[in-house]
N, C-alpha and C positions, 0 to 999 in steps of 0.2 A: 234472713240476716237482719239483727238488730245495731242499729250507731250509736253513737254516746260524741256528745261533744267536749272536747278540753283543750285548754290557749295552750298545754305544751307541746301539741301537735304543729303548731309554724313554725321553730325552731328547727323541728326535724324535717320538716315539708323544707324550708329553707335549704337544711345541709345536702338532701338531694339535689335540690335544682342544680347549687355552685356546684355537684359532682358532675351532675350530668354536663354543662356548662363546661367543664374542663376536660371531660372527655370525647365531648364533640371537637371541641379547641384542639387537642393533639392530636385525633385522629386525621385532621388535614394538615397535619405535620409529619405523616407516619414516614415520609425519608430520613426524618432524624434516629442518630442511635437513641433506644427507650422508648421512641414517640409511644410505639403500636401497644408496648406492656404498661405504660402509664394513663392511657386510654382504658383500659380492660381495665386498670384499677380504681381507675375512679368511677367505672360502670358500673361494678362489682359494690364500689360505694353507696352509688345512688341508687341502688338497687336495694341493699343493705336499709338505709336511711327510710326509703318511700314504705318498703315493707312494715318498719316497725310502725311508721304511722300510722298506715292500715291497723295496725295491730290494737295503736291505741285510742281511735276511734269504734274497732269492735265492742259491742254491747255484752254477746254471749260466747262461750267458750268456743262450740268448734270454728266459728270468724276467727278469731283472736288466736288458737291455735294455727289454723291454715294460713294465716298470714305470718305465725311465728316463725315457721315450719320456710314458708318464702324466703323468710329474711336469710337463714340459712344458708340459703345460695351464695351472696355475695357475703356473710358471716367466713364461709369457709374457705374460700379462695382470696380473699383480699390479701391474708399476710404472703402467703405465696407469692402475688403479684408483685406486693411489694417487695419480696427479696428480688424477684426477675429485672424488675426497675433498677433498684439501686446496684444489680449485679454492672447490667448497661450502662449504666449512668458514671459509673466508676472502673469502666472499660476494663471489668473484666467479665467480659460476653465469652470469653472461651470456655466458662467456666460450664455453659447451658448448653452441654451436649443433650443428644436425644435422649440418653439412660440417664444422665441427672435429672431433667426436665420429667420422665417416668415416674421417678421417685419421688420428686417433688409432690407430682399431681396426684398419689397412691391414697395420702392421709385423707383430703380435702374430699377424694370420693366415697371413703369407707365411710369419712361424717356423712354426711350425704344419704348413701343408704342407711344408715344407721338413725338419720332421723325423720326418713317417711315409712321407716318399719319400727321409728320407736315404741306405739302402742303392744307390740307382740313382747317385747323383752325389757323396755323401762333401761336400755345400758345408759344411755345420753340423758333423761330426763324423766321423773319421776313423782307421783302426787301433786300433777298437775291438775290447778285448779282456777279459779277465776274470784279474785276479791274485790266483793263489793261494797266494802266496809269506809271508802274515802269518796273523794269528790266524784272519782269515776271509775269504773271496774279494770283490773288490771291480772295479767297470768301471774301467779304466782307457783312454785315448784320446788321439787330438790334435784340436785343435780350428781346424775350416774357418775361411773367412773369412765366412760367414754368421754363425757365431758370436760373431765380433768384431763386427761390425754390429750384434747385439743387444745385446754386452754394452754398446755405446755409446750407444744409443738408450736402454736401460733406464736406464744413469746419468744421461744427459739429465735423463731425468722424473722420477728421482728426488731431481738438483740442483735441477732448477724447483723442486720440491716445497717440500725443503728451504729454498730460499732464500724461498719463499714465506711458510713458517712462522716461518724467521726474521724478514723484515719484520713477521710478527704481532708475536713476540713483543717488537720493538722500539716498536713502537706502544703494547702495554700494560704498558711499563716500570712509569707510576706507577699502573695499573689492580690489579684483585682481583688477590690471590694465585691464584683458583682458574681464572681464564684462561691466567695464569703457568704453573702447573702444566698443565694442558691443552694446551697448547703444548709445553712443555718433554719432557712424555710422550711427545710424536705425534714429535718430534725424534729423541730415543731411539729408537723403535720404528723409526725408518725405515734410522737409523745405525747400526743392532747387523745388521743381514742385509748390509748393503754393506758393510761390511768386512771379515764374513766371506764373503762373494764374492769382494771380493779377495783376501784371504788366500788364498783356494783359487787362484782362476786365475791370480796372477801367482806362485806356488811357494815362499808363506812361511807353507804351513801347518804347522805343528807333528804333523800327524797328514797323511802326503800322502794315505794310501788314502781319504781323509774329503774328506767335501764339507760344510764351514762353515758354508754362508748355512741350511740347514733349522735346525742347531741353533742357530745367532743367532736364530733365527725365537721360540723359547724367551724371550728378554730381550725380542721384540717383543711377544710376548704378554703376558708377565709387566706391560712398558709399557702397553702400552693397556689391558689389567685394570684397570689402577689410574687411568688417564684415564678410565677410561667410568664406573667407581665411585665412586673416591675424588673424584675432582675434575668430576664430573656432565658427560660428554664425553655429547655429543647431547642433553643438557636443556637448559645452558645455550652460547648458541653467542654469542664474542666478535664484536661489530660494529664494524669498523674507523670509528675517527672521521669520516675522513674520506668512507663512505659513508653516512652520518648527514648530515653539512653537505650534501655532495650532493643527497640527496632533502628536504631542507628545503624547505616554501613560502617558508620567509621570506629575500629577499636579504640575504645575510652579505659584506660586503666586509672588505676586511683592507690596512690602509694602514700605509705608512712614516712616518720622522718628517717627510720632504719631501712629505706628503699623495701619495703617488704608489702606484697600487693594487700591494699584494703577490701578491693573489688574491681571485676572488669566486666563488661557487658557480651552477651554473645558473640560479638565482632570480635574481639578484644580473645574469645576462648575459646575462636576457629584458630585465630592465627597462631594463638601458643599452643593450639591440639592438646586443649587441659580443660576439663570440667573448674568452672568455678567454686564445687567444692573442693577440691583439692591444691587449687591455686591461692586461695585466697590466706592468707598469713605466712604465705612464703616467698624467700626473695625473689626480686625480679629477674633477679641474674640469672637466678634459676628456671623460673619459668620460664623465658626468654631464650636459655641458652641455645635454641635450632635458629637464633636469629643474633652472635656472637657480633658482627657488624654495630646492629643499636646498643646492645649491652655495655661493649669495651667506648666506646665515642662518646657515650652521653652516661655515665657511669656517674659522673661529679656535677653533672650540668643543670640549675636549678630552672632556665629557663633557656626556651629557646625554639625558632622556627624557619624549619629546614627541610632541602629533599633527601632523603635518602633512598639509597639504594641497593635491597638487602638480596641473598641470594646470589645464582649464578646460574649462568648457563639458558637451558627453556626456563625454566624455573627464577627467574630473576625477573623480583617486581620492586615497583615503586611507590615512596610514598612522602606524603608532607607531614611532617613532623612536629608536631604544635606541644611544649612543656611547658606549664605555667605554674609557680607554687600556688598550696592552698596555705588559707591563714587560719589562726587561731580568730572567737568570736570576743575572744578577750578588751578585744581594739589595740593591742599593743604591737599588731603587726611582725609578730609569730609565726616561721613558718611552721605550717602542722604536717607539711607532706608534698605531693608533688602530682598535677592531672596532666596523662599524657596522653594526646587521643594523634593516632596512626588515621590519615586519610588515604586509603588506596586508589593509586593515581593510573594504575598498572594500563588497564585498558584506555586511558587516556593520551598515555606516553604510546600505546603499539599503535592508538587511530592516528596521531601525529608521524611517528615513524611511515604507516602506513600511507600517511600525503605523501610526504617528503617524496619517498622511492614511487609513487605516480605521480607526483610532480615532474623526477627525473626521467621517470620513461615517457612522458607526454615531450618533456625537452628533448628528449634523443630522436622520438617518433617526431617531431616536429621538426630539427635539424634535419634528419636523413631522409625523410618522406620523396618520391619519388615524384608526389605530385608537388606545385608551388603553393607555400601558406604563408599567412600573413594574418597578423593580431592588429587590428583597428581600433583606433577609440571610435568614440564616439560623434564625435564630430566630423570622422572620415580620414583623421590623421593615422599614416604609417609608424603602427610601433614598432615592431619587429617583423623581417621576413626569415624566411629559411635561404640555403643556399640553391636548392632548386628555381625557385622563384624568383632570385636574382636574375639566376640565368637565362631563365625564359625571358625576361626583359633585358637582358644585356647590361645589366648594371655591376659593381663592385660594392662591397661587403655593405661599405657604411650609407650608399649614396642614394638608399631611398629611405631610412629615416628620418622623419618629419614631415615625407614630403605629404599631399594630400593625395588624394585616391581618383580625382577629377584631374590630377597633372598626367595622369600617366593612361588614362584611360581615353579611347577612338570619341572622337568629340562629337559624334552623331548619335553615340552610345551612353553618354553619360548620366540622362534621366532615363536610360531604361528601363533599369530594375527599382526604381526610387519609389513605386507604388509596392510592392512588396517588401520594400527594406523597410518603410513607415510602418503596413504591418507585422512584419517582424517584431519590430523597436515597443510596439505595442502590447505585443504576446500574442496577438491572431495567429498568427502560423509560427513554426521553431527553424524554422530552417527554407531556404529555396533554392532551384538551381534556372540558371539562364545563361545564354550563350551571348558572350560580349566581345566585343574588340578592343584591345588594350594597344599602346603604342611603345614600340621597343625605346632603349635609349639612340639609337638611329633614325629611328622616325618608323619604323617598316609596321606594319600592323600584325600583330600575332593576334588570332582566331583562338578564344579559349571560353571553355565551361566553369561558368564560376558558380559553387555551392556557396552560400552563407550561411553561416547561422550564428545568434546570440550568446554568449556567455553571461548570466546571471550567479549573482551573489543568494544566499539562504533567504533571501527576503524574498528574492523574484526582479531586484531590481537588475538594469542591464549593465554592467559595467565594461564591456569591449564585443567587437567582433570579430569572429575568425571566416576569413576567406580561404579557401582552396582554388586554385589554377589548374586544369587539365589544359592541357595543349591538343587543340583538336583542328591543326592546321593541316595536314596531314587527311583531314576527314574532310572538310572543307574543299583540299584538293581532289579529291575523292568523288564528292560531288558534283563539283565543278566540271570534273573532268566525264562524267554521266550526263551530265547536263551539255557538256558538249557532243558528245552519242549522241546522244536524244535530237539535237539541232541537225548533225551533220544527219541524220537518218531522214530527218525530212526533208532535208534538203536534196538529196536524194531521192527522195518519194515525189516530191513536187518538181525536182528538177529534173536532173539523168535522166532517173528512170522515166518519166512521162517522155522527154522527148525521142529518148529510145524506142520505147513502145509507141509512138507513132510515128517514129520510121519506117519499123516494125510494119506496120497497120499499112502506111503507104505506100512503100513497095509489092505488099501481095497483090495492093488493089492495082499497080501498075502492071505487076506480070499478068494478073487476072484479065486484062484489059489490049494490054498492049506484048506479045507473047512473041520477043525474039525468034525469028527463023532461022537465025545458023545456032550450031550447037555451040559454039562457043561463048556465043553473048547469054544464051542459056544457062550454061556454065557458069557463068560471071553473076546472071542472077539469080542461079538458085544459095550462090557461096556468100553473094550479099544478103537474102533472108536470112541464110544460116545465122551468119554472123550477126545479123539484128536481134535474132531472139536468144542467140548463145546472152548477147548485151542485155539482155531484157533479164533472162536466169541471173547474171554475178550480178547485174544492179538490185534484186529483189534479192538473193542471199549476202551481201553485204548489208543490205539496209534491216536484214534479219540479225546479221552477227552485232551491227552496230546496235538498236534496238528496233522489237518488232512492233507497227503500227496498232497489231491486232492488242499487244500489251497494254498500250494508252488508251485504246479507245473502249475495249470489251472486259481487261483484267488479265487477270493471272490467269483464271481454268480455263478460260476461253482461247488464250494464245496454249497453252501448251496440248489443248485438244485439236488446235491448229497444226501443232508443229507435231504431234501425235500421228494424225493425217496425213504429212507431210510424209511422215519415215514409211510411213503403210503400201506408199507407191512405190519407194525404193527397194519394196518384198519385206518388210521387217511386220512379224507380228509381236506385235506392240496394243498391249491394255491400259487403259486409263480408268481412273475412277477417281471421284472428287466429292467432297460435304459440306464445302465453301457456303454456299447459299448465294443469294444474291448481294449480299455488302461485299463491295471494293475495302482492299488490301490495301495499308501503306504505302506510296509508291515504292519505298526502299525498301521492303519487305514483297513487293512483287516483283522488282527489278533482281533483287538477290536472289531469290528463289528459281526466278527463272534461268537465273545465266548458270545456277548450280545443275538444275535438269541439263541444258544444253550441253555444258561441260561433262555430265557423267553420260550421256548419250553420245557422244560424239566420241571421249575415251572406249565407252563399248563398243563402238563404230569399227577404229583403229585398233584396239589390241584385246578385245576381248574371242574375236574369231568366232562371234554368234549373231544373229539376225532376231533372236528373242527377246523380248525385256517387257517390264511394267512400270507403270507409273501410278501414284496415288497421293494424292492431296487432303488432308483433311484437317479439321479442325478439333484442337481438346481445348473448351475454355477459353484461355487466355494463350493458349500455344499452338500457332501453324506448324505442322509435318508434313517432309515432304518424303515419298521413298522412291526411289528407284535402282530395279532390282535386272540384273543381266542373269543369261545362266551360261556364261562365256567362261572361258579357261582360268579367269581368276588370277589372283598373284596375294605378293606379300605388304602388307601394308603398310607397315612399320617400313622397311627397305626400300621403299618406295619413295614416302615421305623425306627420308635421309638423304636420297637422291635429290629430292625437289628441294632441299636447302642446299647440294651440291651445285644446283642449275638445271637438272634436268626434273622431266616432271613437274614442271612450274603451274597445270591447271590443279592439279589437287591441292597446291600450296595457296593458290588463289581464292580455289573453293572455302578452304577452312577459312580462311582471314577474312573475305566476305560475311560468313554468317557470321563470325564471330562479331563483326564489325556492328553489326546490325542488335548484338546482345542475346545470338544463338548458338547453337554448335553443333559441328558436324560429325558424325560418325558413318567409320568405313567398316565395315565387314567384307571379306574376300579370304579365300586360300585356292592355291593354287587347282584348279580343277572342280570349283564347287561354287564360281559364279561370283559375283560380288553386290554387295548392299549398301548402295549410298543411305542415308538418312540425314535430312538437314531438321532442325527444332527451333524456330524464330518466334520469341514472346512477342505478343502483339502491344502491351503496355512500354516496352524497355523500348520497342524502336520509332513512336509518337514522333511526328515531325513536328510536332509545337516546339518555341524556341524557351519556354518557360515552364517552371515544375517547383508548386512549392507543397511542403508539407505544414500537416496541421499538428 
């Protein structure tokens, strides 16, 4: 390879750098619409530019060819890119489907081949040679007719372009200045390399050995410099009016002074079910006519902003109604027509409709609710209650509004839940439930489960509370009333019964010792042991029926393998089987369980007329099962139950309200002659003796 030096080589050394320069610059823009295709073109540029310098520092031909041959590359695809640019750039990208894009790309590669296979055929380039005849040696040639065909195709895309940017910049005549400029820039930059193109190939260059379009390339940089900087080219990107009106929801019409449509936007030629071609220079009345409501109302009306409400029936929407004349640019304040733009309100108006009627069912569900509620501000003030919740406190309609929520509440209770209500108020948890004491309007104390939880506005802020009242006085007594079992059974354990059972004790050792000689004092005390250990038996089966020892101290599987035991000596074969482990049960959930065994063993006892039966305990998860299974005469259980709300049958009525109580259920299986199947099912999470429960 031989060099040559010549000062026209910085020029073009120059116009590369500012290419490359701006196409590093937009590539770290490429979220912007055009970033990515205005990148590639100013690559395509400085590719272009670098090349021919090469070219013109070659000494000998095949340098200066193979560098011509380079230049090539970004020679053929630059106006390409530039149509893809200004397609983006003036939003219309829908235009660059993958088959246009195809065809685009079809010319730029047959140049392409056609000029690293030029020596075989001469179509593109011909009698090429190398003059050395000036300051420095330079390709000189004649040009095929493949040549002409790109130079024609190139102009093409470069007119499109052109004429495309000029329609921008007609659009924002009265828009920013800095669109203006942005426009006016890409203009320049595209106009400064085609006319030094021509200048070259058609032989009015002032420099013939020179090739023009690289150093034009210089003012193209220097232009879009100043568009990507000065006037924020790929920040802000101008939106043509008219694809604005286009993607609008709301129909925009545009009428004459003879009401006869000028134009309407696709909103605008859903609603009138009319292509724009065939709407456009006919009356409005007419197009319009499936909507006879706007037509006849606003027929004479030059302006005007209103709801209307067209249609009927499912089919009936709405809308805001906006008519403003247009003027003439005369200034004489002319009207020239009339813009009516139709805002559909339709699904606005059903989500409004749609509060309302869940407004009204929250008010109804709030009046009739069966438990007591109540809407709180903030501060803990009574805004409204339901009528149940009155009643639970004993109050009349109006007489607890205003009051505060610490008047009415058990005054040992009233910082209970106050650490949870703070998180609440907070948004730490959405809801909690705890078990409080409130004060009737008598003074009496009513026992009740109070839920909270927050009402927020769309932001998150808290604007009231809603409380709910269960009345769980009734379950309280319930407990209470086990908890008195529980007492009396040891009291009985540690009292009766112990001093029974060593009566019991001391009399054997008296007859064993001291052994009456007539039969009748014998008599008298063998009828007194009798009688101390008969006392000994009902004091341990009452202190069983009231609650059994073995319950409190060992659990659930261990009293009913006791009480299993128990029936085994009175001849009954009886199975047990249990998967408890060793965790302790709830007490409520072992006291329930238990008394349901008892109760369905003691029913098979009495009227089953079997000695058979099974028992099995086990655990799924979060759910205790209990079964127990007779294979005794059976009955009907439906009939049964009907009786137990009559009065009779009162332990199966007992049974079910127990588990239920506890947040399980019971089911009975029986027919007559095929045995019967208790099953009780009690969640372990629903029956927590905690007094507190809040959610996250």
């Amino acid at each position: 390879m031989h060099w040559q030096f010549t000062p026209y080589v910085f020029p073009v050394i120059a116009s590369a750098a500012v290419a490359a320069a701006l196409a590093l610059n937009a590539w770290h823009r490429r979220p912007s619409p055009g970033a990515t295709s205005f990148s590639l073109l100013m690559l395509a540029v400085a590719e272009w530019s670098l090349a021919y310098a090469l070219e013109l520092v070659s000494a000998d031909l095949p340098t200066a060819l193979f560098w011509d041959n380079i230049a090539w590359l970004g020679a053929a695809f630059a106006p390409t890119l530039w149509l893809v640019f200004v397609l983006q750039y003036t939003s219309r990208a829908r235009w660059l489907t993958r088959r246009n894009i195809a065809i685009l790309l079809v010319e730029p590669l047959v140049i392409l081949i056609l000029v690293w296979t030029n020596q075989f055929h001469g179509l593109l380039e011909d009698n090429i040679r190398l003059d050395t005849s000036g300051s420095f040696a330079a390709l000189v040639m004649t040009y095929g007719v493949w040549y002409w065909i790109n130079i024609a195709y190139s102009y093409l895309l470069l007119f499109v372009g052109a004429v495309l940017i000029c329609m921008l910049i007609q659009t924002l005549v009265r828009s920013s200045h800095l669109y203006l400029g942005q426009a006016g820039a890409l203009l320049i930059a595209v106009v400064a390399p085609w006319v030094g193109n021509a200048l070259t190939i058609f032989g009015l260059n002032p420099f013939p050995k020179l090739d023009l379009t690289p150093f034009a390339f210089t003012v193209t940089g220097v232009a879009m410099a100043s568009s990507l900087f000065l006037f924020r080219l790929l920040d802000i990107i101008p939106v043509a009016r008219e694809a604005v009106i286009e993607s609008m929801r709301d129909a925009v019409i545009v009428l004459d002074e003879q009401n006869r449509i000028v134009d309407l936007n696709p909103a605008a030629q859903r609603l009138a079910v009319c292509t724009a071609s065939k709407a456009v220079g006919q009356p409005f009345s007419q197009v319009f006519a499936a909507w006879p409501e706007l037509v006849e109302r606003y027929r004479d009306v030059t302006e005007a902003d209103a709801e209307v409400v067209l249609g009927e029936g499912e089919a009936l929407r709405y809308f805001d109604l906006h008519i403003s004349p247009l003027y003439r640019r005369t200034g004489d304040f002319a009207v020239s027509g009339h813009l009516i733009v139709l805002n559909d309100i339709t699904e606005h108006k059903q989500a409004e409709r749609s509060l309302r009627e869940s407004e009204e069912r929250f008010r109804n569900i709030f009046a009739e609710a069966p438990i007591g509620m109540a809407v709180v501000g903030l501060d803990g003030t009574v805004l409204q209650v339901n009528k149940t919740f009155r009643e639970m406190l004993g109050y009349g309609k109006q007489e607890l509004a205003g009051r505060i929520l610490s008047d009415i509440t058990h005054p040992v209770d009233i910082g209970k839940d106050g650490l949870l209500a703070a998180q609440m108020f907070k948004g730490a948890i959405t809801s909690y439930k705890v078990e409080k004491r409130y004060l009737r309007k008598n003074r009496e104390t009513l026992w009740a489960d109070l839920t909270a939880t927050m009402i927020r506005d769309h932001d998150g802020h808290a604007i009231y509370g809603l409380m709910m009242l269960e009345n769980v006085v009734e379950r309280k007594r319930a407990k209470l009333l086990e908890e008195e079992r529980h007492h009396v059974a040891y009291e009985l354990h540690d009292g009766l019964a112990q001093v029974v059972a060593s009566t019991h004790q001391h009399l054997q050792a008296f007859a064993s010792h001291y052994r009456p000689h007539s039969p009748q004092a014998r008599q008298e005390l063998d009828q007194a042991l009798e009688l101390a250990q008969r006392s000994v038996r009902e004091a341990r089966r009452l202190i069983a029926g009231l609650r059994p020892t073995a319950l409190d101290d060992f659990g659930l599987a261990t009293a009913l393998r006791l009480q299993v035991e128990a029936w085994r000596t009175e001849g009954w074969t009886i199975t047990f089987g249990e998967t408890l482990g060793s965790e302790r049960l709830p007490p409520t959930i072992e006291t329930t369980l238990f008394g349901v065994a008892q109760e369905a063993l003691t029913n098979a006892r009495k009227h089953a007329s079997t000695t058979r039966a099974r028992l099995a305990l086990e655990r799924h998860e979060s759910t205790i099962r209990l079964e127990i299974q007779d294979w005794g005469c059976g009955f009907e259980p439906l009939a049964v139950l009907h009786e137990a709300s009559l009065g009779e049958h009162i332990g199966l009525r007992e049974m079910q309200e127990r588990v239920e109580l506890v947040g399980g259920q019971l089911m009975i299986s029986s027919r007559p002659g095929d045995g019967t199947l208790v099953i009780a099912e009690v969640p372990l999470l629903a029956s927590d003796e905690g007094d507190t429960f809040h959610e996250q």
